[in-house]
C-alpha positions as CSV (number, residue, x, y, z in Angstrom):
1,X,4.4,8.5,13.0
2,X,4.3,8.6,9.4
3,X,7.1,6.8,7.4
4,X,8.5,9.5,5.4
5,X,9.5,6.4,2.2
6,X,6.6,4.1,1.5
7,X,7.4,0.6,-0.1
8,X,5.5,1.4,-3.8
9,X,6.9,-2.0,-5.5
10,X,9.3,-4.7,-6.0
11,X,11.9,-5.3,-9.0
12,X,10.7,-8.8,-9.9
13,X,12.1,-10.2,-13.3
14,X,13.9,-8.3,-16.4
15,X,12.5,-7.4,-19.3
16,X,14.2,-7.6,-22.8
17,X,17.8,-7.2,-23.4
18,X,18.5,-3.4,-22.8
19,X,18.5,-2.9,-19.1
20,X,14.4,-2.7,-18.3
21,X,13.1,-4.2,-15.2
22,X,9.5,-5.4,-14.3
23,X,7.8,-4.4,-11.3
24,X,5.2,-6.0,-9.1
25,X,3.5,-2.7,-7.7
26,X,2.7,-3.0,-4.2
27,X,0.1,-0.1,-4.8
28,X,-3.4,-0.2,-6.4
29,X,-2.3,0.1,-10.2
30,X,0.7,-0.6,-11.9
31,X,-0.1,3.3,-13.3
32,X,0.7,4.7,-10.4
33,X,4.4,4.0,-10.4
34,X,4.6,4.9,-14.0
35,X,3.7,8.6,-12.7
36,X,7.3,9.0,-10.9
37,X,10.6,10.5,-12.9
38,X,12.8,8.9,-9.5
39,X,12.4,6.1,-7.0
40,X,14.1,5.7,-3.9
41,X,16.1,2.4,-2.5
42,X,15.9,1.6,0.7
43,X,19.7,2.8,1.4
44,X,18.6,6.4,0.7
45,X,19.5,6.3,-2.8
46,X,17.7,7.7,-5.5
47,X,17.4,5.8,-9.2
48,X,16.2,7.9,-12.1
49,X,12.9,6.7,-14.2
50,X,13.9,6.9,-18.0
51,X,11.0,5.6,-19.1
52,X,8.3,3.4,-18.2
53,X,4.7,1.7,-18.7
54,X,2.0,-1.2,-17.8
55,X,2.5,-4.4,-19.2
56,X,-0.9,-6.7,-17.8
57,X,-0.5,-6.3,-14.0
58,X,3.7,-5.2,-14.0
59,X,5.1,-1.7,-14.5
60,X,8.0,-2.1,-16.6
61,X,10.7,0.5,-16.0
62,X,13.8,1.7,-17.7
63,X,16.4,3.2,-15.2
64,X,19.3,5.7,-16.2
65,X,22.7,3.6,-16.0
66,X,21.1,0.2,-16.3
67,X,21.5,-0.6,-20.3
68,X,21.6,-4.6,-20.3
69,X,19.9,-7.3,-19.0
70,X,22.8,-8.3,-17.1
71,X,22.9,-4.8,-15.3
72,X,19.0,-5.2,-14.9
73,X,19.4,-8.9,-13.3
74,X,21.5,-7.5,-10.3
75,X,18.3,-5.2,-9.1
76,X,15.9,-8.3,-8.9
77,X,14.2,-8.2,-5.4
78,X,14.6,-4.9,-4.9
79,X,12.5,-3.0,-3.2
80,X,11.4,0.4,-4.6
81,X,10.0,3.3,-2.7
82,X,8.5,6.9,-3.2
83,X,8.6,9.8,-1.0
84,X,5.2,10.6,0.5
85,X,5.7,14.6,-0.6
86,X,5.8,13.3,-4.0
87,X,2.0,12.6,-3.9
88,X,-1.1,14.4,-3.1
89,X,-3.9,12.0,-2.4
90,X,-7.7,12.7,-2.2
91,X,-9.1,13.4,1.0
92,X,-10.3,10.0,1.6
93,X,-7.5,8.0,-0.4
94,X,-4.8,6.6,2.4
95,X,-1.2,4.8,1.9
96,X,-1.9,1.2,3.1
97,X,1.2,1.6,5.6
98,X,-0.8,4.4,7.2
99,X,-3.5,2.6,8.3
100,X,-1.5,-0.2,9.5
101,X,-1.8,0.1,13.8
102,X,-4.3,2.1,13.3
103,X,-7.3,1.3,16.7
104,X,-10.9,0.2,15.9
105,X,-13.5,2.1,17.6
106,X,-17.3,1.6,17.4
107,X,-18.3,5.2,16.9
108,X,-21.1,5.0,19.0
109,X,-19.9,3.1,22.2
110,X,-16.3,4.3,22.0
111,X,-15.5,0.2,22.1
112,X,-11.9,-0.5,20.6
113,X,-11.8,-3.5,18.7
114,X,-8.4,-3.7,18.2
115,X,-5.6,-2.7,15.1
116,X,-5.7,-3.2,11.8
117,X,-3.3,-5.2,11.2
118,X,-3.5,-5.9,7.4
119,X,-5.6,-4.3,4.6
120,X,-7.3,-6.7,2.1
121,X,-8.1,-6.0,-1.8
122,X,-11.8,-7.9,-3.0
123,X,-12.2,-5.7,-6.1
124,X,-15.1,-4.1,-4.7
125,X,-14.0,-2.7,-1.6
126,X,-11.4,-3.1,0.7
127,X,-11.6,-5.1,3.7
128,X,-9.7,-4.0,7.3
129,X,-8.4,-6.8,9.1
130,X,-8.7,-6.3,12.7
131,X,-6.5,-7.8,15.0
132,X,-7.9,-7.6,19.0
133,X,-5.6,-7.8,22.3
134,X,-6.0,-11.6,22.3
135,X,-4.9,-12.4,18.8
136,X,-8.1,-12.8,17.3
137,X,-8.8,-11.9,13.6
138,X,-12.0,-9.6,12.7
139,X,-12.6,-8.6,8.9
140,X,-14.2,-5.3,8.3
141,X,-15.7,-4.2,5.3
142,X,-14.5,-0.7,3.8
143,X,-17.8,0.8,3.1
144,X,-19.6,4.0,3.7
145,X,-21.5,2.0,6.4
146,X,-19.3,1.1,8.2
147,X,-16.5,3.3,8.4
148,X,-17.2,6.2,9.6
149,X,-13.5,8.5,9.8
150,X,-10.3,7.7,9.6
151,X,-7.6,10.3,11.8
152,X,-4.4,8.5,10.5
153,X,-2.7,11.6,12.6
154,X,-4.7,10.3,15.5
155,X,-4.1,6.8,14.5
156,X,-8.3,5.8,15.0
157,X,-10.6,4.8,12.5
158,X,-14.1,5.1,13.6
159,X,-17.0,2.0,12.5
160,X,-20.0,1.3,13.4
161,X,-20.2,-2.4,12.7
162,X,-22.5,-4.6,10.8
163,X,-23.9,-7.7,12.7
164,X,-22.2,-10.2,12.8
165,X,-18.6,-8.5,12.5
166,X,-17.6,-8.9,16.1
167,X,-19.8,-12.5,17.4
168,X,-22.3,-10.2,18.3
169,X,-24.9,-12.6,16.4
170,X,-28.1,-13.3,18.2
């Protein structure tokens, strides 16, 4: 099941004296939590997004009722989330915490693999990390090869692996 609230970033250090707050995004581009008017906490509460930008790799946010660096400091290590209906991804774009559990299957054999148990940034593509039933780690490259669909709602993401991947070498 889809989680409704999707961790988008964490409240790391303050910034100046009047109340603003850097953020380390959890997300692909500090950008993309400068799009939001309101973030959620992870009681349920909404805060409300006054202002904001990128500053090198942070977002740096100014949030209504927060006005000094002292009222800043107490929201370090927060963690800050969005609602999923706030976005509308592309058709091939997923949230990182959807593809989490998701099982491996070779397209062609139906073989599962395993989950994916954590997703891996290289700058050029993403790489899948693949977790089978004995604990053993396989790293898949996200590429047009290789993956073939991904049915979060079904919770499968199809490959047909490269060589190599799975010990398959000759």
């Amino acid at each position: 099941m889809k989680k409704q609230f999707l961790e988008v970033g964490q409240i790391v250090n303050t910034q100046g004296l009047k109340g603003e707050m850097r953020v380390d995004p959890w997300c692909d581009d500090p950008q993309f939590i400068c799009m939001f008017d309101e973030l959620y906490l992870k009681n349920g509460d909404t805060i409300k997004i006054t202002k904001s930008r990128v500053q090198k790799n942070v977002a740096v946010i100014k949030v209504e009722g927060i006005d000094s660096i002292e009222q800043a400091d107490t929201m370090r290590r927060t963690v800050l989330y969005i609602n999923r209906d706030d976005v509308e991804l592309d058709d091939d774009v997923f949230f990182v915490q959807d593809i989490l559990n998701c099982e491996v299957v070779d397209v062609d054999t139906k073989q599962s693999y395993g989950k994916i148990t954590d997703v891996i940034k290289t700058g050029a593509n993403d790489v899948y990390q693949v977790t089978d039933e004995d604990g053993k780690n396989y790293l898949v490259p996200v590429i047009d090869d290789v993956v073939i669909s991904t049915d979060i709602d079904g919770g499968v993401v199809e490959i047909r692996p490269m060589k190599g991947i799975f010990d398959d070498e000759d």
